[in-house]
VEXGU-827437 format. One record per residue: x, y, z of N, C-alpha, C in turn; residue in one letter. Coordinates in steps of 0.1 Angstrom, whole numbers, plus 5000, padded with zeros to 4 digits. Layout:
N
XYZXYZXYZA
...
% end
This chain:
493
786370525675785170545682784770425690X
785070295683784670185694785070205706X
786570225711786970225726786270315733X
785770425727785270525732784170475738X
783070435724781670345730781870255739X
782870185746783070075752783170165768X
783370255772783270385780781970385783X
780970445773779970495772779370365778X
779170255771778770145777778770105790X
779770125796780370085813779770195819X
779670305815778970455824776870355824X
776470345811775370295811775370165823X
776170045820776369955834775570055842X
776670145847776670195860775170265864X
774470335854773070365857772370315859X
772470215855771170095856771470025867X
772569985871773069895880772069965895X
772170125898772270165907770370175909X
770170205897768570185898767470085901X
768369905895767869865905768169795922X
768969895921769869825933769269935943X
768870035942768570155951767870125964X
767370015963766369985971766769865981X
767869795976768469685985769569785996X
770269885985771269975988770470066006X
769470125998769170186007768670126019X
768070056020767369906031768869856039X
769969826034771269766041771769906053X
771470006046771970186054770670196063X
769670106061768370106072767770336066X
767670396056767170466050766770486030X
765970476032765170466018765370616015X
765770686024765670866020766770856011X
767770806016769170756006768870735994X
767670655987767670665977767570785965X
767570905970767270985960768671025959X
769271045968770571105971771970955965X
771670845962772270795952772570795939X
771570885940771270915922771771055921X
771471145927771871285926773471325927X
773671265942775471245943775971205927X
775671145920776271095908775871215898X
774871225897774471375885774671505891X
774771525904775471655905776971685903X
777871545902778971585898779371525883X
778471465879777971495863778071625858X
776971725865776471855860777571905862X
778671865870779871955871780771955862X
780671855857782171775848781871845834X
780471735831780271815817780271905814X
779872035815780472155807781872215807X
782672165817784072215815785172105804X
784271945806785071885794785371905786X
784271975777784372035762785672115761X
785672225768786772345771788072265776X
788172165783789272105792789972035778X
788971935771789671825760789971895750X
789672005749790172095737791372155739X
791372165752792972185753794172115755X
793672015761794971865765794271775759X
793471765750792971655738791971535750X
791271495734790071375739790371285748X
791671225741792171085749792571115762X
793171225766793771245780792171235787X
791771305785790471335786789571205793X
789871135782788770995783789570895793X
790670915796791670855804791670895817X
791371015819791071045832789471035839X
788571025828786970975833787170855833X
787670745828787570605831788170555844X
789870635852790270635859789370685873X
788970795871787870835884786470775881X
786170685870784970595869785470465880X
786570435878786770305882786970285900X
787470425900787670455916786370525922X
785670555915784370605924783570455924X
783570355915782670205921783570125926X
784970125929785770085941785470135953X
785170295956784770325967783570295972X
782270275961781170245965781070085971X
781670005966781869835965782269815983X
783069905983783469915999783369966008X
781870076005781870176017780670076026X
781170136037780470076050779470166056X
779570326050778370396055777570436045X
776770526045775970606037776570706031X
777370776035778270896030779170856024X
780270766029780970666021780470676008X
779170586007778870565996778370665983X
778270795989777770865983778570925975X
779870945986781271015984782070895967X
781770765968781570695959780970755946X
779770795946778870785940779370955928X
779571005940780071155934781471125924X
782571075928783571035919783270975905X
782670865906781870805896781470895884X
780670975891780071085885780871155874X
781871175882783171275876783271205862X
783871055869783871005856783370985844X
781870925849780970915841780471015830X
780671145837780171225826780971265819X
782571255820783171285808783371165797X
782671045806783170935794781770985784X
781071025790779471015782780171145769X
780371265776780771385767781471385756X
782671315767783771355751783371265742X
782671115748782671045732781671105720X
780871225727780171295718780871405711X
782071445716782971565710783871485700X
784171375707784771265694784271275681X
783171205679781571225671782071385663X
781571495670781371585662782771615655X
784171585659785471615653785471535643X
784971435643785471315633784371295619X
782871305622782171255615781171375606X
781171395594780171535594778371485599X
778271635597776771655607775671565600X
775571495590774171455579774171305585X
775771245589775971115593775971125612X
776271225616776071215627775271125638X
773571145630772671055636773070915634X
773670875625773770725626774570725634X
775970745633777170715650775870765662X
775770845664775170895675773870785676X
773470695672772370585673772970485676X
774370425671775170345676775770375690X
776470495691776570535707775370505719X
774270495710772970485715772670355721X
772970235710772970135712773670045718X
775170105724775970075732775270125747X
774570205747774370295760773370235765X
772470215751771170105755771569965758X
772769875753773269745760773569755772X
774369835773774669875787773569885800X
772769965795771669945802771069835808X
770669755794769969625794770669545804X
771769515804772369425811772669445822X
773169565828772969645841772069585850X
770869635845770069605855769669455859X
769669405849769869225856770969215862X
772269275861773669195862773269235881X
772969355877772869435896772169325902X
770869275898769769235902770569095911X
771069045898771968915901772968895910X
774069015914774968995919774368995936X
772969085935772469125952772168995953X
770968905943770168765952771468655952X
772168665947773268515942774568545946X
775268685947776268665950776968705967X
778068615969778368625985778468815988X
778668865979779068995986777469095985X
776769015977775569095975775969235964X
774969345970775269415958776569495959X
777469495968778869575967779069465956X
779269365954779969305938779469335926X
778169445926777769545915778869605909X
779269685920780169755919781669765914X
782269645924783969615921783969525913X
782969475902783169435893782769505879X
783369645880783369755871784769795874X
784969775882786969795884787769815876X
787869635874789069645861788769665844X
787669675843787169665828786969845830X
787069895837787270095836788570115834X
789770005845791270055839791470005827X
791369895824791569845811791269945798X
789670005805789470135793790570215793X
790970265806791770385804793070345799X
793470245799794870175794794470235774X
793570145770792770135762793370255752X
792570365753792170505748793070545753X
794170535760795670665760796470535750X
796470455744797170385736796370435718X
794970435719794170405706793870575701X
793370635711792570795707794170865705X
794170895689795471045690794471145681X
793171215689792971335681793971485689X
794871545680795471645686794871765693X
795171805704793871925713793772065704X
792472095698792072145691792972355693X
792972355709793672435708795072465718X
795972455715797472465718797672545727X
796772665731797572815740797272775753X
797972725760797472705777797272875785X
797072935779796573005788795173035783X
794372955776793372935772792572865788X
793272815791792772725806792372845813X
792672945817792573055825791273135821X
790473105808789273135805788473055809X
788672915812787572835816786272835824X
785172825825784672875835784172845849X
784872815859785172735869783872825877X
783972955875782873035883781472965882X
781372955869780072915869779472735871X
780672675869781072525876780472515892X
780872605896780772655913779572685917X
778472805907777472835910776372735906X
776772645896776072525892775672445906X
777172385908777072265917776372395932X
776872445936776472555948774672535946X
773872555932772172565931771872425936X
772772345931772072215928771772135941X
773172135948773372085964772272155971X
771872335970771072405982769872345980X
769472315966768272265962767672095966X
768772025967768771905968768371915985X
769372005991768971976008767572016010X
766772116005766272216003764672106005X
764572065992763771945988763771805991X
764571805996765271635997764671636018X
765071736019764371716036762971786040X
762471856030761071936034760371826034X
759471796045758271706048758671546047X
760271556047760571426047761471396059X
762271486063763571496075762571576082X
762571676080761971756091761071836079X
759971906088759072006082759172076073X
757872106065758172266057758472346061X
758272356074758372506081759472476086X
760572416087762072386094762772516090X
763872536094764572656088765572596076X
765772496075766572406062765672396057X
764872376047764272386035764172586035X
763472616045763172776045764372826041X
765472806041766572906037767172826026X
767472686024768372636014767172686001X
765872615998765672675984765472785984X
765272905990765473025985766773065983X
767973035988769273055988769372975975X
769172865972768872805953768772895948X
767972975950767073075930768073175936X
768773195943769673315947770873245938X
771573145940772473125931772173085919X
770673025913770673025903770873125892X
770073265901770573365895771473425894X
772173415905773673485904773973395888X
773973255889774773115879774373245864X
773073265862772773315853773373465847X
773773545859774473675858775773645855X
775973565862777673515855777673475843X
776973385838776973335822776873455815X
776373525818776073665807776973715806X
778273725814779373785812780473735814X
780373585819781673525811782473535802X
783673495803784473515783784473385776X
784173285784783873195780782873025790X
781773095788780673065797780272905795X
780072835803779972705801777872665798X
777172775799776372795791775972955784X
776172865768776373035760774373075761X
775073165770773573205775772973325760X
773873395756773273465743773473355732X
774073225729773273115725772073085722X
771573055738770873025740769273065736X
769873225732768373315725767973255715X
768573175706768573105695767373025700X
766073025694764672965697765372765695X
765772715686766172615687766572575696X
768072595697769272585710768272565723X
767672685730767472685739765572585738X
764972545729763872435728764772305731X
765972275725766172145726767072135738X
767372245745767972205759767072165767X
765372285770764572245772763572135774X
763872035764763471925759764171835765X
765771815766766171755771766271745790X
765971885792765971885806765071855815X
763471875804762171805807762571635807X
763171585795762471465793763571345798X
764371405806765171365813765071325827X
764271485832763371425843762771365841X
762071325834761171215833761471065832X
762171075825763570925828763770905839X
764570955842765570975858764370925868X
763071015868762170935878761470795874X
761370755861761170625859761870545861X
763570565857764170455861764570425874X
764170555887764570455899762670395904X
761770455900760670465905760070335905X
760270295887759970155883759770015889X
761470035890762069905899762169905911X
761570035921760670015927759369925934X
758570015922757369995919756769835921X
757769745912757969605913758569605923X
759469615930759869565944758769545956X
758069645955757169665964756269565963X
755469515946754769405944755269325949X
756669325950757269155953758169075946X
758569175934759569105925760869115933X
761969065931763369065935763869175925X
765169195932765569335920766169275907X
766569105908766969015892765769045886X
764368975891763169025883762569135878X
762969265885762569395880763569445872X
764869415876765269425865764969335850X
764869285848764269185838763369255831X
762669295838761169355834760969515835X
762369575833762369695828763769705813X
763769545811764869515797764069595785X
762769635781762569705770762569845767X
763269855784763670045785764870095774X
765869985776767169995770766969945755X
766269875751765969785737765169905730X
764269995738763770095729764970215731X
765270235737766370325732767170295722X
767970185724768970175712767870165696X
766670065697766270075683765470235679X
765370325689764470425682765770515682X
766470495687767470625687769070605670X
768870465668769370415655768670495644X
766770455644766070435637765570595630X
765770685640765970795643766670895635X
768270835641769170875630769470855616X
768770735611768670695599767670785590X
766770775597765670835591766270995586X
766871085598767571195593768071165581X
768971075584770171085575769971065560X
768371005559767870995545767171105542X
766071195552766071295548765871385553X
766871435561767671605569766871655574X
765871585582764471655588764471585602X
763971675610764071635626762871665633X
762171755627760971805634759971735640X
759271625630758671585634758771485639X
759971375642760671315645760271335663X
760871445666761071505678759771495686X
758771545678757071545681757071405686X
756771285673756771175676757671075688X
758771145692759571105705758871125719X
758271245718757471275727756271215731X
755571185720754271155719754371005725X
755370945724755870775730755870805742X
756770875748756870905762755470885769X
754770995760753471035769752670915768X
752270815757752170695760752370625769X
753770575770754270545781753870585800X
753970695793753470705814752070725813X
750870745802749570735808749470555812X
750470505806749870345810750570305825X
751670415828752170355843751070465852X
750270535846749470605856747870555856X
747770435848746670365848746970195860X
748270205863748870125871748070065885X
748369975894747669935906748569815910X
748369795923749269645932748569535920X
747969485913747569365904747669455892X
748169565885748069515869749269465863X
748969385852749969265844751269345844X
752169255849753769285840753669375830X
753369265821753169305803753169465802X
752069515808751569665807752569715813X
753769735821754469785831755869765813X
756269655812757069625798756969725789X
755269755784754869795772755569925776X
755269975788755170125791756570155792X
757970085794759370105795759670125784X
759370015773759670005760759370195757X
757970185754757870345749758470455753X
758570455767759370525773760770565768X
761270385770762870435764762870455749X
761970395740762370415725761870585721X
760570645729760970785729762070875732X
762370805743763870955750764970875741X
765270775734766270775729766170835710X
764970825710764870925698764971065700X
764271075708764571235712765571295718X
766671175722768171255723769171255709X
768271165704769271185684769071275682X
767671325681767471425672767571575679X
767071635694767471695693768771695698X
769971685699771471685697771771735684X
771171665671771471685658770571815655X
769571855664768971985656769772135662X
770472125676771472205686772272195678X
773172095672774472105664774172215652X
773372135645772772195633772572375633X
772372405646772172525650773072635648X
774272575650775172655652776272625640X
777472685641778672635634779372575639X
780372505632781672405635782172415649X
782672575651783672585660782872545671X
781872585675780472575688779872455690X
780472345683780072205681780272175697X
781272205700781472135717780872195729X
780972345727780572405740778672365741X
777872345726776772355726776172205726X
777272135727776971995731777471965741X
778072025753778272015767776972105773X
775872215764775172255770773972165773X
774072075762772871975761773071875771X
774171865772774571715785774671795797X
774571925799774672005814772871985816X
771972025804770372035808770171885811X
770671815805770571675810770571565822X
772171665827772171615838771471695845X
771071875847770271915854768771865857X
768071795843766971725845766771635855X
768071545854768571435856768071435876X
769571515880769471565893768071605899X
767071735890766271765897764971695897X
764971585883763871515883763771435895X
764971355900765071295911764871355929X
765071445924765071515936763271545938X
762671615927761271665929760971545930X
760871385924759771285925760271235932X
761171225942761271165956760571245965X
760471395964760071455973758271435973X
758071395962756471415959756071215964X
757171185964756871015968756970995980X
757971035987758071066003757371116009X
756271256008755771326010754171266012X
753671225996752571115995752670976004X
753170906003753670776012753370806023X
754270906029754370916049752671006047X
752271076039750671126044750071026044X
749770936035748570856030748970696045X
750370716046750370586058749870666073X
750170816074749670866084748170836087X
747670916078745970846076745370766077X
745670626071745770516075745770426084X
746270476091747170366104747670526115X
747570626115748170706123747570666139X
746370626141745770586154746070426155X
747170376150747570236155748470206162X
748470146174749770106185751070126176X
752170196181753370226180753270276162X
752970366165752170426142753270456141X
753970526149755170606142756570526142X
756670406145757970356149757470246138X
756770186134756170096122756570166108X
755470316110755870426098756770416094X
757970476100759470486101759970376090X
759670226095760370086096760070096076X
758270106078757970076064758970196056X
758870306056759570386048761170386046X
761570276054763470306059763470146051X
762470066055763369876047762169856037X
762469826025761569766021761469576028X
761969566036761969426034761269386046X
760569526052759569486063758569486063X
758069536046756969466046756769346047X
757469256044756969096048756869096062X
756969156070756569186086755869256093X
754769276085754269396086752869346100X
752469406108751469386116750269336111X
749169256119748169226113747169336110X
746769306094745869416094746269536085X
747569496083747869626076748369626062X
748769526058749469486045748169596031X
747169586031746469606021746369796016X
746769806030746569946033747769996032X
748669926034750369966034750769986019X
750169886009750569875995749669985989X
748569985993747470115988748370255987X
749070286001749570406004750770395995X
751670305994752670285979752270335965X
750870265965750370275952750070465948X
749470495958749170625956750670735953X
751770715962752970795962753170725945X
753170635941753970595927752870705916X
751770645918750870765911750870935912X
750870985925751771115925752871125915X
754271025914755071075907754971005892X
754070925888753670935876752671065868X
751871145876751471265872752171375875X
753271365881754171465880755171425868X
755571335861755871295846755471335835X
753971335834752571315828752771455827X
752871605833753371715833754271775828X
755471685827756871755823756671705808X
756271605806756571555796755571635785X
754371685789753371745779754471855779X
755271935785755972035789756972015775X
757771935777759271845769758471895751X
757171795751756271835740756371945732X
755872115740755972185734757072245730X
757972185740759372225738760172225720X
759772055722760071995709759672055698X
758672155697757272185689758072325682X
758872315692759372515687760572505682X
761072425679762572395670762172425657X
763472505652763172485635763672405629X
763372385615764472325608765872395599X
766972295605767972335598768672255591X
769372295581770172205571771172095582X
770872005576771871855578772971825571X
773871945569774871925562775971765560X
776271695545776571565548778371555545X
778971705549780271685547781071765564X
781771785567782471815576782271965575X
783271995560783172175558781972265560X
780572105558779072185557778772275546X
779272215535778872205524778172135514X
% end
């Protein structure tokens, strides 16, 4: 399991790196719209990977498995380190992806092959605390390489290179678990259809949202046709799972009131992440921090993850109860963002710290437990497909949380600076400048700086009460799980 964690780790690097880097990234491409679409390129081909993993590593085994996500980890931040455009880099960002999400997966199918369900939580807190180091150091390391090093932030990137091959060397020498099932024509059930209809919702949705009131109008015919062409393939996605032979989400599963609360839960409270962690370091950019300093000062995102998501599993594992555990994960969250929605251009660091910490030591409790109450749900054999379901809502959150709070930040921003300043010499070529560089605000015309951060401030508040929503949402989610036995042997006995 270490090599594996050591995976998991380098995928974490890579999320943090890009969060606080989003903002130098997008300012060098002369577009900030880029930044939503850095993040998504990566979790839409996340949302692709993971659920076919489970089904893939079961047939040609873990290690192959984990040997091919380290290899397309290492070549999607080689491509990003050196792309020269925006698509380049996206095209980056998507590979990555690939990677990333199988390294995240299988080391959880590892987990459930190897360890019984009562001890679970503890490995699964340690996976935690690798994912949360990762983090922590990410985002300084990013921070560091843009102000200090000659290549800026492409040396984010190509300096995840060889510590990805090294993994993949790694784990095709260390991991021999044998592939659970032998019949290759097992492959031929896989569900690629619904792989297709996934990534097909996710993309129409992303153009859909990603350009209404930001590229062009509501009323454009791109948004007008991509998200309704979305809920068209989401439903098709949906009519296919129901009659799959082997569905990459078990949609009659899913009726199981548990199963389908803790995907729920995770799909809410992931959004909710996903838009704090690029929003944050932001947030501080805009004040004026460098992205070393914001990163810095989002280190107790990752320090609460690893200790509540440990602390978490322990607690199960002494006594086999998750319920209210799950409440309490939430109830941190929602802490957390009423204090980033009490926020303004002057309130203290400290408060912006406090509010990460909770943040992350919530969602990392709340991904122990519910994981361990979905397992618990089901039997042995369904250990994998129903833990690729949890890391598919995941990354679905993931993807559309970023997508909806860019749209609601882009949207707020360009109104509130139109208002503003709309009757000022050259408004729209200024507009433009402020929403495309952050780095023009230190150039900003006389007269306008106070009003320019005002209109920031308001867009970050829009997507802190669109948080403040999901997460009361995630809440009841959690609320409707039952309890099930924590069995402390493999057989589940």
């Amino acid at each position: 399991m270490g090599i594996t964690y050591f995976g998991v780790f380098l995928g974490a690097i890579d999320s943090s790196i890009i969060a606080t880097l989003s903002a130098p990234i997008s300012s060098d491409f002369q577009s900030l719209s880029l930044l939503s679409w850095l993040a998504t390129a990566y979790l839409v081909s996340n949302a692709a990977c993971q659920p076919i993993s489970g089904r893939l590593t079961d047939i040609f085994g873990r290690g192959p498995g984990l040997v091919f996500s380290n290899v397309f980890f290492a070549a999607g931040n080689l491509i990003c380190g050196l792309a020269q455009s925006s698509s380049v880099m996206i095209l980056g960002r998507v590979v990555a992806g690939i990677g990333g999400g199988g390294l995240m997966s299988i080391s959880t199918f590892l987990g459930s092959d190897l360890i019984p369900l009562r001890s679970r939580g503890v490995v699964q807190g340690i996976g935690n605390i690798c994912y949360g180091s990762g983090a922590m150091l990410g985002g300084v390391f990013g921070g560091l390489m843009n102000d200090h090093s000659k290549f800026g932030w492409r040396m984010a990137f190509l300096v995840q290179f060889p510590p990805a091959i090294v993994s993949a060397v790694a784990v095709g020498i260390l991991v021999r678990v044998p592939p659970k099932q032998s019949d290759k024509s097992y492959l031929a059930r896989i569900d690629f259809g619904g792989v297709f209809l996934t990534v097909s919702f996710l993309i129409l949705l992303l153009l859909g949202v990603n350009s209404g009131g930001n590229i062009v109008p509501w009323t454009h015919p791109l948004p007008l046709t991509t998200i309704p062409l979305s809920l068209v393939a989401f439903a098709g996605f949906l009519w296919w799972e129901s009659r799959a032979t082997q569905p990459i989400i078990p949609v009659r599963l899913l009726l199981d009131r548990t199963l389908l609360s803790a995907c729920m839960c995770n799909f809410l409270s992931t959004m909710v992440v996903m838009a704090s962690v690029f929003y944050v370091p932001l947030y501080l950019q805009v004040r004026g921090d460098s992205p070393t300093v914001s990163g810095l000062k989002i280190l107790p995102s990752p320090i609460g993850i690893s200790i509540c998501s440990v602390g978490a599993g322990y607690i199960m594992k002494k006594t086999g109860r998750y319920i209210g555990l799950g409440i309490g994960s939430l109830l941190m969250i929602i802490s957390g963002i009423l204090i980033y929605a009490t926020q303004n251009e002057s309130t203290p660091a400290e408060a912006t710290m406090v509010a990460v910490f909770l943040l992350g030591g919530g969602y990392g409790s709340m991904l122990t437990t519910t994981l361990l109450a979905a397992i618990a749900a089901v039997d042995h054999s369904k250990q994998a497909v129903i833990t690729s379901a949890t890391y598919l809502a995941r990354s679905l959150g993931g993807t559309i949380g970023i997508t909806v709070s860019s749209a609601v930040y882009q949207n707020v921003l360009n109104d509130r600076l139109w208002k503003r300043f709309g009757d000022e010499p050259h408004a729209a070529e200024i507009i433009q400048k402020i929403r495309d560089d952050l780095n023009f605000l230190k150039h900003l015309p006389p007269g306008w700086h106070d009003g320019v951060l005002s209109s920031f401030m308001d867009a970050f508040r829009g997507v802190w009460f669109l948080m403040l929503a999901l997460a009361i949402g995630a809440l009841i989610c959690v609320s409707l799980m039952r309890q099930h036995t924590l069995h402390e042997t493999l057989s589940r006995r």
